[in-house]
C-alpha positions as CSV (number, residue, x, y, z in Angstrom):
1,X,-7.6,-0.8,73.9
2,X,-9.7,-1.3,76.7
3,X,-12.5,-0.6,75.2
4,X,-11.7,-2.7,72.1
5,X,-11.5,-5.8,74.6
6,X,-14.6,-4.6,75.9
7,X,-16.5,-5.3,72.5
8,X,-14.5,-8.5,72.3
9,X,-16.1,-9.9,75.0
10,X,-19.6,-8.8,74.0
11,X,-19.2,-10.0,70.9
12,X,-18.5,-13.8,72.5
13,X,-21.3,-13.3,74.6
14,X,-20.4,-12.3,77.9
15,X,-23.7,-9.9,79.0
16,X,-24.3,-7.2,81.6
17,X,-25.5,-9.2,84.7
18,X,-23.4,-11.9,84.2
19,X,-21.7,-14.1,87.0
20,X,-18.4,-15.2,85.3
21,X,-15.5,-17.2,86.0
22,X,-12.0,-15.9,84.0
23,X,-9.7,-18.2,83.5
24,X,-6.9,-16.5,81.8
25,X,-3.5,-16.1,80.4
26,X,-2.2,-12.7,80.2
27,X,0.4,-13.4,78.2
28,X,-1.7,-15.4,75.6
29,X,-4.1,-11.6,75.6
30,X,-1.3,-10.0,74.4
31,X,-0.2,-6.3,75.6
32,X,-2.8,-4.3,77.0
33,X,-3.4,-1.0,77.5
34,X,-3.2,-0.8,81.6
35,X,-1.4,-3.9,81.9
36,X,-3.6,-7.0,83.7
37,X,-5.5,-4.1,85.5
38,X,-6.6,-2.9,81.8
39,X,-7.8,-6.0,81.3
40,X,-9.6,-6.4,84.5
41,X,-11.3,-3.0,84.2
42,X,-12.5,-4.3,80.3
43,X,-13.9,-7.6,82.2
44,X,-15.9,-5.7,84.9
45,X,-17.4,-3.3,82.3
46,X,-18.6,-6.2,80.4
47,X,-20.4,-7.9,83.5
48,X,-21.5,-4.2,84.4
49,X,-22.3,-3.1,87.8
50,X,-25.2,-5.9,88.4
51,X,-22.5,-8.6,87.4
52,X,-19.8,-11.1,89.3
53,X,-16.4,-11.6,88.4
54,X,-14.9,-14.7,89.6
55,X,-11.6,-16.1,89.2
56,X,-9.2,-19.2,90.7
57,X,-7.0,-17.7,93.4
58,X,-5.5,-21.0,94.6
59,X,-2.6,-21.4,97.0
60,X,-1.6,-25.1,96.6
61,X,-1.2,-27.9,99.5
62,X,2.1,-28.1,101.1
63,X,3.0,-24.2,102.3
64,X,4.8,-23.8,105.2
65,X,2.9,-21.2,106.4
66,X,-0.8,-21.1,107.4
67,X,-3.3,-19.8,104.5
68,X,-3.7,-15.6,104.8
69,X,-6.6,-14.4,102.7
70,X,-4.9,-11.0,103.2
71,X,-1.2,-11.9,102.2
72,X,-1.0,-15.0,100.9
73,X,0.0,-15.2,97.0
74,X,-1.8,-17.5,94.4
75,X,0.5,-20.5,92.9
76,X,0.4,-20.7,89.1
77,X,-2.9,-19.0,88.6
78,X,-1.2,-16.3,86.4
79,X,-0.7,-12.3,86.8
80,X,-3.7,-11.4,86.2
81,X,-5.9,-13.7,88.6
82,X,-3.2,-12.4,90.7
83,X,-3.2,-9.3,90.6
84,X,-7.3,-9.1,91.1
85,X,-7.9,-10.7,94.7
86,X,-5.3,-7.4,95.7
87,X,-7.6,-5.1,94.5
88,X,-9.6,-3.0,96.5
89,X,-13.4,-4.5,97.2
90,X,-12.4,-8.1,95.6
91,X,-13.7,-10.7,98.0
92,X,-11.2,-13.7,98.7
93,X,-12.9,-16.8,100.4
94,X,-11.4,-19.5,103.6
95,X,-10.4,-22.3,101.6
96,X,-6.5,-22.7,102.5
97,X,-5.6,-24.2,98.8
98,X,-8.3,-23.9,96.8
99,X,-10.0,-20.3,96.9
100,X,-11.6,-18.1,94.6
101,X,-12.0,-14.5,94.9
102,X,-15.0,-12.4,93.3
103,X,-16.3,-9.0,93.2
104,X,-19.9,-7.6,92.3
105,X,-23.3,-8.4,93.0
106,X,-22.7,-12.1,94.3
107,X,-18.9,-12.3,95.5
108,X,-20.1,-12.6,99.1
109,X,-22.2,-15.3,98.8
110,X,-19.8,-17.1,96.1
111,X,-16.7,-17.2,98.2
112,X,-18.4,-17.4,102.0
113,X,-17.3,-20.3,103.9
114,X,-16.9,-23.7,102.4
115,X,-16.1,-27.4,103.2
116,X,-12.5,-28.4,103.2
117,X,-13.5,-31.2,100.9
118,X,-14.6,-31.6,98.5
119,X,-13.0,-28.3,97.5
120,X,-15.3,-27.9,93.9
121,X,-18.2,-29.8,94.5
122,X,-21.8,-28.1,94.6
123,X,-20.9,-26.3,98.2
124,X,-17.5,-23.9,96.8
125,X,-17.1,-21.2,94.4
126,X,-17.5,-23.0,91.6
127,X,-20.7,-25.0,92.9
128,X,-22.2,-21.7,93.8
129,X,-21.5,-20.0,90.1
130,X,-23.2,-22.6,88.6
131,X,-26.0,-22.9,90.7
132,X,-26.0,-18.7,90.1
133,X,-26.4,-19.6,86.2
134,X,-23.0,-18.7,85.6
135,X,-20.1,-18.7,82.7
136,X,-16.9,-19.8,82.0
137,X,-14.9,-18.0,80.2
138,X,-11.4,-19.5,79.0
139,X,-9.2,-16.6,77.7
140,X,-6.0,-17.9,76.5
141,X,-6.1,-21.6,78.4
142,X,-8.2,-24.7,77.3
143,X,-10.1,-26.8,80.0
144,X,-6.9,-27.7,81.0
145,X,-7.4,-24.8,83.1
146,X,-11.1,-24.9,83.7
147,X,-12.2,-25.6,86.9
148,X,-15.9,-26.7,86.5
149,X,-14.7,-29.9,85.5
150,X,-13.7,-30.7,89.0
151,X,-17.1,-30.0,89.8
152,X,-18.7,-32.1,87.1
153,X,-16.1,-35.1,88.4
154,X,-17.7,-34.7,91.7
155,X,-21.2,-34.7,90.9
156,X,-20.5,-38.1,88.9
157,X,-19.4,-39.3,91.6
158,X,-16.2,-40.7,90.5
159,X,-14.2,-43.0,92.1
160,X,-10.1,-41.5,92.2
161,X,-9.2,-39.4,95.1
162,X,-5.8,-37.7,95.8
163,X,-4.9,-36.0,99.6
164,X,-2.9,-32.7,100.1
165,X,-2.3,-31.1,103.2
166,X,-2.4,-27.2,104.1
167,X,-1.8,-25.3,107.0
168,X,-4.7,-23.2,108.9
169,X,-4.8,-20.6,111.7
170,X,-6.7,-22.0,114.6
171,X,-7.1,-20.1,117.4
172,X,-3.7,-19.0,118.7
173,X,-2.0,-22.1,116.9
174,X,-1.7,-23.5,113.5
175,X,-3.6,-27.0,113.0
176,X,-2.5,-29.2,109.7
177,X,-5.5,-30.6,107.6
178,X,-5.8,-33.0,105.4
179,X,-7.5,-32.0,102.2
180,X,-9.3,-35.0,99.8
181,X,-10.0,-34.3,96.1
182,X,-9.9,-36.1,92.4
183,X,-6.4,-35.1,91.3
184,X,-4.8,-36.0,88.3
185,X,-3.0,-34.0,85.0
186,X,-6.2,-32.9,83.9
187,X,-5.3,-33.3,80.0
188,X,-8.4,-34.8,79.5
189,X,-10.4,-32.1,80.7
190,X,-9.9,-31.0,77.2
191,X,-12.8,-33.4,76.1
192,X,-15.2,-30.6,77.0
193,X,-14.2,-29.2,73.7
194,X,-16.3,-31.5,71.8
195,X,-18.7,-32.3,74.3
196,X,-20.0,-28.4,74.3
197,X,-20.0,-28.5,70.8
198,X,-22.5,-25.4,69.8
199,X,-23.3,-24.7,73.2
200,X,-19.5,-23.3,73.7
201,X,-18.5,-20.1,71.8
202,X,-15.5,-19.5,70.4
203,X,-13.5,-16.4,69.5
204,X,-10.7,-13.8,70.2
205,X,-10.6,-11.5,73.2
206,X,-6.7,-9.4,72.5
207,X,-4.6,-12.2,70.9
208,X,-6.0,-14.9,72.7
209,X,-8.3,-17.6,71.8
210,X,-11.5,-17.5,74.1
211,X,-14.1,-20.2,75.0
212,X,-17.8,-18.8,76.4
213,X,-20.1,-21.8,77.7
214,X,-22.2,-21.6,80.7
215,X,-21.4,-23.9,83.7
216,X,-24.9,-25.8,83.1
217,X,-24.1,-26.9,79.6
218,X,-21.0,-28.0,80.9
219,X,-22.4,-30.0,83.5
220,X,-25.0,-30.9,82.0
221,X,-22.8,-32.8,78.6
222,X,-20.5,-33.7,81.5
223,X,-21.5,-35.8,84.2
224,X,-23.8,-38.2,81.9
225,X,-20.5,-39.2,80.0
226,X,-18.4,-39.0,83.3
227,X,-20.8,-41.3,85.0
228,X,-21.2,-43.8,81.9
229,X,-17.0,-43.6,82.1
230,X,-15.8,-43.0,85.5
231,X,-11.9,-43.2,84.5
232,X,-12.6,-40.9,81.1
233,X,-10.6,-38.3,82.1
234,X,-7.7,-39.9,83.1
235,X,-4.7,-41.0,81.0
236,X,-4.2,-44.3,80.5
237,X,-3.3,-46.1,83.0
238,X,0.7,-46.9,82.4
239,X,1.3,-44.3,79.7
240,X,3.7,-42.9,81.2
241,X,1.4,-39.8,83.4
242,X,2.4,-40.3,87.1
243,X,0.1,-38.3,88.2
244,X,-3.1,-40.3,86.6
245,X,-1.4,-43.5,87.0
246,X,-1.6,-42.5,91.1
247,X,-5.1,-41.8,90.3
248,X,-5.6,-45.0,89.0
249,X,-3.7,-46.7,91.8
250,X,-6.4,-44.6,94.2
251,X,-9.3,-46.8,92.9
252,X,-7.7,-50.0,93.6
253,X,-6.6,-49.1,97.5
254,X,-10.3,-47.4,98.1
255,X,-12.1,-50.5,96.2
């Protein structure tokens, strides 16, 4: 099985030397041999020993405890991205909401110390895959889930913000800070679908759709129609999506 999902993968694209970001629905794979470590082991054989895996190992604002890279879970980033920043050798980065963890030939320099905000522009995880010529692969979740679109909203500079908070260790004591981002339901992050057209590949890794595109096509489609449309992502205002609506009502109190 593993090595079926191995050929999977090849077959969408993903190469030997690859940096690649999962994200991924275990469920939406299907059962695999090994459970979500299976399907790690396929992923890491398919980016081979010169390659980087990468995937979202988030926290969320609001704990009420400061962020552990050691001990603290992920929130809502599924079993497997869960299960990888445990294993032995994965790399988790400092960010107390918004981490990544990697492993391979880049993870130190992917998840070493970033700004607090913005926490997916050009100097984060993300920034630093796609200045690495990196992929994204979607296994099981649309762009919903994809978190290169954060970046491509910060490189076109757009004008919604949203603040969380997060606890931090700082020194002997804990300090509260105050984290800035663009926030909304991210539904119409699934745009990129057509925007990548032929540059994205589809097909099926286990039972579960997959999308292959490389972080520069993406921002590269992206910010033009993100800076010709600042609010394109967002719902419409008043139809009913409180969290874009706030987004919305961001614009007007920053000007």
């Amino acid at each position: 099985m593993v090595a079926e999902l191995g050929g999977q993968l090849r077959a969408l694209g993903v190469h030997g030397g690859d940096v690649l970001v999962v994200h991924s629905s275990f469920r939406a794979v299907g059962p695999v041999e090994g459970g979500p470590l299976g399907l790690i082991e396929a992923l890491r054989a398919a980016v081979g020993a010169d390659g980087t895996l990468v995937m979202p190992s988030m926290t969320g604002g609001g704990r009420p405890e400061p962020y552990d890279p050691v001990r603290t879970p992920t929130s809502d980033m599924g079993v497997l991205a869960e299960t990888f920043w445990r294993l032995p050798g994965v790399l988790r980065g400092d960010h107390p909401s918004s981490t990544f963890a990697a492993v391979g030939r880049f993870a130190e320099r992917i998840v070493a110390p970033q700004p607090l905000s913005p926490p997916h522009g050009l100097d984060s995880p993300i920034g630093r895959v796609y200045e690495l010529g990196g992929s994204v692969l979607l296994l099981g979740v649309g762009h919903d889930a994809n978190t290169t679109m954060h970046l491509v909203e910060d490189l076109a500079g757009v004008p919604y913000r949203g603040e969380h908070w997060a606890l931090v260790s700082h020194g002997d004591g804990v300090r509260k800070v105050t984290i800035s981002e663009p926030d909304h339901c991210c539904q119409g992050f699934d745009a990129a679908d057509d925007w990548l057209g032929d540059a994205q590949r589809l097909g099926t890794v286990g039972n579960a759709q997959a999308r292959l595109f490389s972080a520069a096509d993406l921002v590269r489609v992206g910010v033009p129609r993100v800076t010709a449309d600042p609010t394109v992502l967002l719902c419409r205002q008043g139809s009913g999506c409180m969290e874009c609506d706030v987004a919305h009502a961001s614009i007007v109190s920053t000007g």
